[in-house]
N, C-alpha and C positions, 0 to 999 in steps of 0.2 A: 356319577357323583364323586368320586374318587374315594380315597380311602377315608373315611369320616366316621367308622365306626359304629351308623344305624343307619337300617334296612331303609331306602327310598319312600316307601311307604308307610315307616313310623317316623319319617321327617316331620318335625313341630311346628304347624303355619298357624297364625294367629290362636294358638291356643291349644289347637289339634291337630292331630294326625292329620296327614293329607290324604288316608285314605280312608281315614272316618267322613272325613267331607266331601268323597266323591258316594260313601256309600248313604250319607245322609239328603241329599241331591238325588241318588235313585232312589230313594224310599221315600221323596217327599213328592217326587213326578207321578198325576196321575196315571200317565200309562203303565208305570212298570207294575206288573205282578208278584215277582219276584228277583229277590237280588240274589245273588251267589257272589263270592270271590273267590278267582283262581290263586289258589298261593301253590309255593313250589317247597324242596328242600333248602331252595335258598333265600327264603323268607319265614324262617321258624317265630321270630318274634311276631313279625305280621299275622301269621296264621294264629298265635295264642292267642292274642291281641282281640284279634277279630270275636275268635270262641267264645273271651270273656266278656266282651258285648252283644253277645248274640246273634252275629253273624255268620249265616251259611256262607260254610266254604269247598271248595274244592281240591284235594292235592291234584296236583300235574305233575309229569316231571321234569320240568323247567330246561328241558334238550334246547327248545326254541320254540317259536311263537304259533306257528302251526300245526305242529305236535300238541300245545300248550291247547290250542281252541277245539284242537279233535278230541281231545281228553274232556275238555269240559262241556260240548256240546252231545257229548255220549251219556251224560249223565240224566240230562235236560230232556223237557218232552215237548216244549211251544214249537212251532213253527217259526217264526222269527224270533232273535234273541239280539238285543243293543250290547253292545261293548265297549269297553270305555277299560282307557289308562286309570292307574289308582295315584296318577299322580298330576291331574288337573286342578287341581286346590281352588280354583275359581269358579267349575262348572256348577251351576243352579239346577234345580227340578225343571223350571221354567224354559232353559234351552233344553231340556233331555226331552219334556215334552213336546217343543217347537220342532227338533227333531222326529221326533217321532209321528206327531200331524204329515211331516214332508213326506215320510216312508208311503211308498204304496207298494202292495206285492208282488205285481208286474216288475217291477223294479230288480227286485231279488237282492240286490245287497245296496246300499248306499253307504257313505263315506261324508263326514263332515268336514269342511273344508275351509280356513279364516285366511281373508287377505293376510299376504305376507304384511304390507306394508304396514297391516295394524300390528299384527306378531312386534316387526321392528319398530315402532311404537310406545309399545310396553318395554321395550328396551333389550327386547331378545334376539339374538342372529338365530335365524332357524339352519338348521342342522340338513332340512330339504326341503327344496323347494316343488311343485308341479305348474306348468306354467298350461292354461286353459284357455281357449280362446282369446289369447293375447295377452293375461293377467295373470302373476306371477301367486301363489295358493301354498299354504301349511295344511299338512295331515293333521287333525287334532288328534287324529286315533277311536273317537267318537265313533260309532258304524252301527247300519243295521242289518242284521245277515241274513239269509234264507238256511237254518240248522241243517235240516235235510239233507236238501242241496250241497251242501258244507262238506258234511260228514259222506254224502256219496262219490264224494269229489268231482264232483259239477262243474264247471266251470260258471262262474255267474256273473250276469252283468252288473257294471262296476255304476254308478249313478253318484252323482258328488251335488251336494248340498253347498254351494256359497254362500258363506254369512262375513259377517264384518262384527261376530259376536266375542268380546276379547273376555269373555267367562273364558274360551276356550283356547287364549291365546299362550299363556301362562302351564307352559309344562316341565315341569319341574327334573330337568337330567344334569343339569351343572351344580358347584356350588353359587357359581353365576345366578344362576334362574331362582336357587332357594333364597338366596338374598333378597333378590328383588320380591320373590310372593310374600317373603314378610315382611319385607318394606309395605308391601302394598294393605298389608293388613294393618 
């Protein structure tokens, strides 16, 4: 985001925080049970943020991202646990569910995956691409993991969900991308 002053996930999209609106999307999804957010030392406002509306959270310490998931999948008791960036500002209950029908536990982790070409579309250069059976594919960061597995350091197979769903195309790391989600709001 560059230097701007506030934490990525108290960015202001049509009204809210971007990470009130991915936490109100898993708490509006039938499947989820429970939401947690992981926050670090370097999202102090996030984290009060969060507390004062009632949302469980997590410290981590914010070393990097698999460090970050072992911290919080040690806390946790489900056997599978979805993950999600707090900075999709588009994502609905409705994909977290549609996701979640896709998961089966043979599977062991799945990964949600949007045509790039829709990504570039909404007006985004994506930062990475994965190219699949011919067809050029964005990480949403959206996932469903095997905890266990995870935390006994398993190696798990990788399953990827193709959507052409642009709730998820919208992820918010530029100032680039924040313009555009509240243009779009």
């Amino acid at each position: 985001m560059g230097p701007c002053g506030i934490e990525k996930p108290m960015q202001v999209i049509g009204g809210k925080h971007v990470v009130q609106r991915v936490v109100e999307a898993m708490r509006g999804a039938k499947g989820i049970d429970r939401v947690l957010v992981s926050v670090s030392p370097n999202t102090p406002k996030t984290e009060a943020y969060l507390k004062s509306i009632g949302v469980e959270t997590i410290r981590t310490s914010g070393e990097d991202f698999m460090m970050d998931l072992h911290e919080s999948f040690s806390v946790m008791s489900g056997d599978y646990v979805m993950t999600s960036p707090s900075d999709v500002p588009l994502m609905t209950s409705s994909v977290i569910d549609c996701t979640l029908d896709s998961f089966k536990p043979e599977m062991q982790s799945m990964i949600v995956l949007v045509k790039a070409g829709i990504v570039r579309q909404m007006g985004i250069v994506p930062s990475y691409t994965r190219v699949l059976d011919g067809e050029e594919w964005v990480l949403s960061g959206l996932s469903v993991m095997d905890r266990k597995g995870t935390l006994e350091g398993k190696y798990l197979n990788e399953c990827c969900l193709k959507t052409d769903w642009k709730e998820l195309a919208v992820n918010v790391n530029t100032q680039a991308e924040l313009f555009l989600a509240r243009k779009l709001f």
